[in-house]
C-alpha positions as CSV (number, residue, x, y, z in Angstrom):
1,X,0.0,0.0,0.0
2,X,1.0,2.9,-0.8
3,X,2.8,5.2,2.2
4,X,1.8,8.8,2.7
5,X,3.7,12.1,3.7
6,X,2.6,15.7,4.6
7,X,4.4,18.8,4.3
8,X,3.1,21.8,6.2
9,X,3.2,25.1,4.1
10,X,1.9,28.4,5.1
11,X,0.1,30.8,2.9
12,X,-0.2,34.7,2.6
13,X,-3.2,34.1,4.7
14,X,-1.9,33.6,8.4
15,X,-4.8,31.9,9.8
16,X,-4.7,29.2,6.7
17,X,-1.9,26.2,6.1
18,X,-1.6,23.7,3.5
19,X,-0.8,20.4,4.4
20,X,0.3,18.5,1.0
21,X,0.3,15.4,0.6
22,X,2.9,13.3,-1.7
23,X,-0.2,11.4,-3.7
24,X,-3.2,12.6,-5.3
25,X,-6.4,12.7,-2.5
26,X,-8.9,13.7,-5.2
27,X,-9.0,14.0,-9.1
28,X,-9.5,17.2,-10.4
29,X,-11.8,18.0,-7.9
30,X,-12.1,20.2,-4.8
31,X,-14.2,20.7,-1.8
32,X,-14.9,23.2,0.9
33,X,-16.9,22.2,4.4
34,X,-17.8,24.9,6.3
35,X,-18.4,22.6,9.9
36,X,-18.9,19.2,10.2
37,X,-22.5,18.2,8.9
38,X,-21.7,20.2,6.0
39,X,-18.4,17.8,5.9
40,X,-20.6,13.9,5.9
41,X,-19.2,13.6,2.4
42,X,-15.6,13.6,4.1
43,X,-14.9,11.3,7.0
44,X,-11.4,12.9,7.3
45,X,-12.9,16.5,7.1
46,X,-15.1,15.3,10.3
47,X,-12.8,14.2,11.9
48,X,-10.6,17.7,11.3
49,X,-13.6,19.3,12.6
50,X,-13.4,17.6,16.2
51,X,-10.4,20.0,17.0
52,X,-11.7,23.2,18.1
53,X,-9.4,25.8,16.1
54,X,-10.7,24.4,12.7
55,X,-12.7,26.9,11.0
56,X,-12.9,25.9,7.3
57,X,-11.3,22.4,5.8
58,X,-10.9,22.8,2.0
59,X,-9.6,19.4,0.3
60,X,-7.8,19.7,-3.7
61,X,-6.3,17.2,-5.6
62,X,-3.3,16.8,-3.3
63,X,-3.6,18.8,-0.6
64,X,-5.7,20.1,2.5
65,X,-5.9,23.8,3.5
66,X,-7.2,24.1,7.0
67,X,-8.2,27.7,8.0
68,X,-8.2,28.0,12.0
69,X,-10.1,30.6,14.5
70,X,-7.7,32.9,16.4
71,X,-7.9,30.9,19.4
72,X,-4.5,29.2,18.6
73,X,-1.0,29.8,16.5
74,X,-0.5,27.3,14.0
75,X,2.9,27.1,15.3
76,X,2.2,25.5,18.3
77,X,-0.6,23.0,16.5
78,X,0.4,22.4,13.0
79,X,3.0,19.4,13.7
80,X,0.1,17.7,15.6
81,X,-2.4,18.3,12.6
82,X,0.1,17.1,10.1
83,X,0.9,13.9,12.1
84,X,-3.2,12.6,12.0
85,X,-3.6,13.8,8.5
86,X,-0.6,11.4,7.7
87,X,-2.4,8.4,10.1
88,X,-5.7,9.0,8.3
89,X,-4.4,9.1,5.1
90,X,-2.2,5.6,5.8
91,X,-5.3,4.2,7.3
92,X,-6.5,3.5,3.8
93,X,-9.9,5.4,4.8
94,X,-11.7,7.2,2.2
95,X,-10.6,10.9,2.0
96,X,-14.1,12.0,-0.1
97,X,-17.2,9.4,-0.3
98,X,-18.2,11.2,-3.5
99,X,-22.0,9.1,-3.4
100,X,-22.8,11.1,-1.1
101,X,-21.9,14.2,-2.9
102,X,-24.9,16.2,-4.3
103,X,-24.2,16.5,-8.1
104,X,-21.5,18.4,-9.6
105,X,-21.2,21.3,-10.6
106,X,-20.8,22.2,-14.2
107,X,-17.5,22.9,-15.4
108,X,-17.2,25.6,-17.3
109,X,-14.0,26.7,-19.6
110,X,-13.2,30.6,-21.4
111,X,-10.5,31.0,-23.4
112,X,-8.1,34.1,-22.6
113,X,-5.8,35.3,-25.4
114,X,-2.2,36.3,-23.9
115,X,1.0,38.5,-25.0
116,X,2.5,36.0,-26.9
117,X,0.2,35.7,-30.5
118,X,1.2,31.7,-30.5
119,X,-0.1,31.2,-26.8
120,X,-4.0,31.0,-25.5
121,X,-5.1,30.6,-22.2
122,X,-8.2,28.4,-21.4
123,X,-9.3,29.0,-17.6
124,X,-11.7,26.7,-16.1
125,X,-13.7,27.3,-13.0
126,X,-11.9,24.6,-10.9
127,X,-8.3,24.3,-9.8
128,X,-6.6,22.3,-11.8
129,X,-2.7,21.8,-10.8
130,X,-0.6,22.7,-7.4
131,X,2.2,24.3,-8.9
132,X,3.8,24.9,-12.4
133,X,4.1,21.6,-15.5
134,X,5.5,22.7,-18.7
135,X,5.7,20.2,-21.7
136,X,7.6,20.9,-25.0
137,X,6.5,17.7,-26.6
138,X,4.2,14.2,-26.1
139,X,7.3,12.5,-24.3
140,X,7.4,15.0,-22.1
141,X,3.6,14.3,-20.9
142,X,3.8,11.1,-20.2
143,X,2.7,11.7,-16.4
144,X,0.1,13.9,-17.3
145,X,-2.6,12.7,-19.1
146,X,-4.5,15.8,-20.3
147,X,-1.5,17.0,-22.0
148,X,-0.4,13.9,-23.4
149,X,-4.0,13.6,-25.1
150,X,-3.4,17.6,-26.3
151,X,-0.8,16.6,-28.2
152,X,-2.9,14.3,-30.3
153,X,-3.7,17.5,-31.9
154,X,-1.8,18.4,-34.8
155,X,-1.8,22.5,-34.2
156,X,-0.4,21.7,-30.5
157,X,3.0,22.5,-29.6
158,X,3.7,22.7,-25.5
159,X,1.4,22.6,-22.7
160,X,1.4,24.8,-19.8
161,X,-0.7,23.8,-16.8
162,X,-0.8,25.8,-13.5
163,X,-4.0,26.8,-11.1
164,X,-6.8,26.6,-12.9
165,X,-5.3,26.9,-16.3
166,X,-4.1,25.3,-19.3
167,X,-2.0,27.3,-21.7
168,X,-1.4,25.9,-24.7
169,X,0.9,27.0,-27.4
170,X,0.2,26.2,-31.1
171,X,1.6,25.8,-34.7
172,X,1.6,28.2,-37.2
173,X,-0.3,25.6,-39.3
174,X,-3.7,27.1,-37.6
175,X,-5.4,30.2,-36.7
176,X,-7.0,30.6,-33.1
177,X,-10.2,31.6,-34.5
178,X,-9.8,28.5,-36.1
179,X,-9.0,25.9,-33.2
180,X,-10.3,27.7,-30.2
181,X,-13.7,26.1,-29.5
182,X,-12.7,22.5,-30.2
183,X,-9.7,22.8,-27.8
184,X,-12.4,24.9,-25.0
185,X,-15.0,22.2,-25.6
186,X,-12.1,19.6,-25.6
187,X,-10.6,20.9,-21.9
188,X,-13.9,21.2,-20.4
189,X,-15.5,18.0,-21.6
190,X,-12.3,15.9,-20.3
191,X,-12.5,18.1,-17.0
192,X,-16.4,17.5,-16.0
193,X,-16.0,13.7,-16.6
194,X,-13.2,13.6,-14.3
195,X,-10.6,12.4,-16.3
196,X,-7.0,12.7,-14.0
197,X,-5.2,16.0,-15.1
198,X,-1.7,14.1,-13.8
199,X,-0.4,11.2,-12.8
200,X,0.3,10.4,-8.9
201,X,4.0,9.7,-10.0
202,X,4.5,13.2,-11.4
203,X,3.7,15.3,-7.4
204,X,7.2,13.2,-6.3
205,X,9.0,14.4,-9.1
206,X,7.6,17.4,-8.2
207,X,9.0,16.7,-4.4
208,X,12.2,16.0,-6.1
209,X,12.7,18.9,-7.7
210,X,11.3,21.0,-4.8
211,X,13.7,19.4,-2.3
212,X,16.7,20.0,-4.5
213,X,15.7,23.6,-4.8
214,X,15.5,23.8,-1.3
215,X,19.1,22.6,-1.3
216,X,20.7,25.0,-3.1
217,X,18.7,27.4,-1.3
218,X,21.3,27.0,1.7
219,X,24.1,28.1,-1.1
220,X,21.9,31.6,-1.9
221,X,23.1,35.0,-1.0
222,X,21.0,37.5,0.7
223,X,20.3,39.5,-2.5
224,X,19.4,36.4,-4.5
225,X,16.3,35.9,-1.6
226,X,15.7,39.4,-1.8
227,X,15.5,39.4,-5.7
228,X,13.4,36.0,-5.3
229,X,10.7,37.7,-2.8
230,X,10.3,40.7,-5.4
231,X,9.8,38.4,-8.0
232,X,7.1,36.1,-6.2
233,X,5.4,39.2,-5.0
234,X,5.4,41.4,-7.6
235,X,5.9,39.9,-10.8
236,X,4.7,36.3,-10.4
237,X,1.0,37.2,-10.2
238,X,0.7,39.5,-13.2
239,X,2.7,36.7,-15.3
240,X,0.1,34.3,-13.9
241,X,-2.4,36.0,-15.2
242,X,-0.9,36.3,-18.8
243,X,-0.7,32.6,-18.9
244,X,3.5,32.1,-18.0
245,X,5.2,31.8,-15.2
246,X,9.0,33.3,-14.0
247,X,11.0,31.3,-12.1
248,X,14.4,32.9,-10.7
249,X,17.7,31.0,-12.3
250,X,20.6,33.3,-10.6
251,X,21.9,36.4,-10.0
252,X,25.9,37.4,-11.4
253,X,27.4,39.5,-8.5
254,X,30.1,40.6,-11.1
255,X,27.5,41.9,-14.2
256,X,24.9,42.9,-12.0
257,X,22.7,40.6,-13.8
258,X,19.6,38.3,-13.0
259,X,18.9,35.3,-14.8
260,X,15.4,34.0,-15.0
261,X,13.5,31.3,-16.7
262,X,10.0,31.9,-18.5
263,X,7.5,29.2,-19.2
264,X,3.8,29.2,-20.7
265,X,3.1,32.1,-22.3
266,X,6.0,33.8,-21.8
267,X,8.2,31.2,-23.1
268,X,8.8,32.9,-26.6
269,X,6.5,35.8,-26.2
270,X,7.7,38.9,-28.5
271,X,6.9,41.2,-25.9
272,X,8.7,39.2,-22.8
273,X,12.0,40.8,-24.0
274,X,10.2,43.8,-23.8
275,X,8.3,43.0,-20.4
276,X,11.8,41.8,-18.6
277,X,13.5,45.5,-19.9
278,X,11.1,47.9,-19.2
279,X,9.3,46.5,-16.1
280,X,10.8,43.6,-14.1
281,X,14.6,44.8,-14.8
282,X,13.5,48.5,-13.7
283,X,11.5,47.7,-10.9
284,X,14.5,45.2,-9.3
285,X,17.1,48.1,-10.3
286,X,14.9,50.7,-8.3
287,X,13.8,47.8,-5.4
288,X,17.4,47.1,-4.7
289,X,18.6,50.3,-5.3
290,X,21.5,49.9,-8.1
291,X,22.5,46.3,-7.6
292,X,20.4,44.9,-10.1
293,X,21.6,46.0,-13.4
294,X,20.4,43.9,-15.9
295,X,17.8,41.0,-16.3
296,X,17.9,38.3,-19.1
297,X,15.4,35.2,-19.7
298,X,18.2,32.0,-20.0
299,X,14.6,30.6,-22.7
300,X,13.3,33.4,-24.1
């Protein structure tokens, strides 16, 4: 059977904490009890509920967000939360009885053109991914099943999943006006009958990758953290909402210059080159006051 961890991770929110799980508790579906009749369809939810701090219990794909009254710091109850998540989960008891579910709501997909003229952006009203998958090809997909069958397009050239959006970047061989609705109907018909959006085996890669991150994290200079805060605050969200994503690569003391990585959208965009000059390299140059000269995308 398989054996499950939890991390803790806080949010902006200080009264709310994720507690992630290493396997997939529910397939491209999420739920929210408010107290614990409105939680019967959740055993575990109940039993989260029995603690007297618990305010809201939200449960997606593979993780559960717990927001707590004020009575108590999560840092003096969080360990103990984590510990019978982990017990529950490794109990083999059902996280969701979804019979007892009333019926679903309808899923509902827009499409959202972006920056980049080769890039759309189809939002649905569910979340859809914890964290950031990029795929350049069909080999790439091969732990996540929604991509893998967008590929089977012709038009279809990388996959961007994050949230509760897929961008998707095409050939030149079609026209958007062309190919929109079929992939919208496409995403949103695979979505409502609950086909998985990725495989369990891809969230420990994810780990891995995460962990190894975290590593070299111990190696990073002040500025790098300071120039990695900026970006997550400032610049991650509108990027987000364009369809991309910015990760930081590293920072060169000598040339004053940030290196950063674009995916989705941004990934090839014309105007990213135009984005990173005149608004993220300007706003870290007057953030850090002269020690950022320069940024450059290492994919753009």
């Amino acid at each position: 059977m398989h054996q499950f961890s939890v991390d803790i991770q806080p949010t902006n929110n200080e009264n709310i904490v994720k507690f992630i799980a290493n396997s997939f508790l529910t397939q491209a579906k999420s739920f929210e009890f408010n107290n614990i009749d409105d939680a019967k369809p959740s055993p575990l939810a109940q039993q989260l509920f029995h603690l007297p701090f618990v305010k809201t219990v939200y449960i997606s794909q593979n993780f559960i967000a717990i927001e707590k009254f004020n009575i108590v710091e999560w840092a003096a109850v969080q360990d103990e939360v984590a510990a019978s998540i982990t017990d529950y989960l490794n109990s083999g008891k059902p996280v969701v009885i979804e019979d007892t579910i009333p019926a679903k709501v309808p899923v509902s997909v827009y499409a959202e053109s972006t920056p980049n003229p080769g890039v759309m952006k189809f939002v649905a009203n569910k979340p859809l991914a914890e964290g950031t998958f990029e795929f350049k090809n069909i080999d790439e997909a091969s732990l996540a099943p929604i991509a893998k069958e967008l590929f089977t397009f012709p038009f279809v050239k990388e996959v961007f999943i994050s949230a509760n959006y897929i961008s998707v970047m095409k050939y030149n061989v079609a026209e958007w006006e062309e190919i929109t609705m079929e992939l919208r109907e496409f995403i949103r018909s695979y979505i409502e009958n609950g086909k998985p959006i990725l495989d369990d085996s891809i969230l420990s890669k994810q780990s891995d990758k995460k962990d190894s991150l975290e590593e070299s994290d111990i190696v990073k200079s002040d500025l790098d953290k300071e120039i990695i805060s900026i970006l997550n605050e400032y610049v991650k969200p509108a990027v987000a909402s364009d369809g991309g994503h910015i990760a930081f690569d590293s920072f060169d003391e000598e040339t004053k210059t940030v290196r950063v990585i674009l995916q989705g959208a941004c990934s090839g965009c014309p105007s990213s080159t135009v984005t990173l000059k005149n608004g993220i390299e300007t706003m870290l140059r007057e953030m850090l006051q002269g020690r950022v000269s320069y940024v450059e995308a290492i994919n753009g």
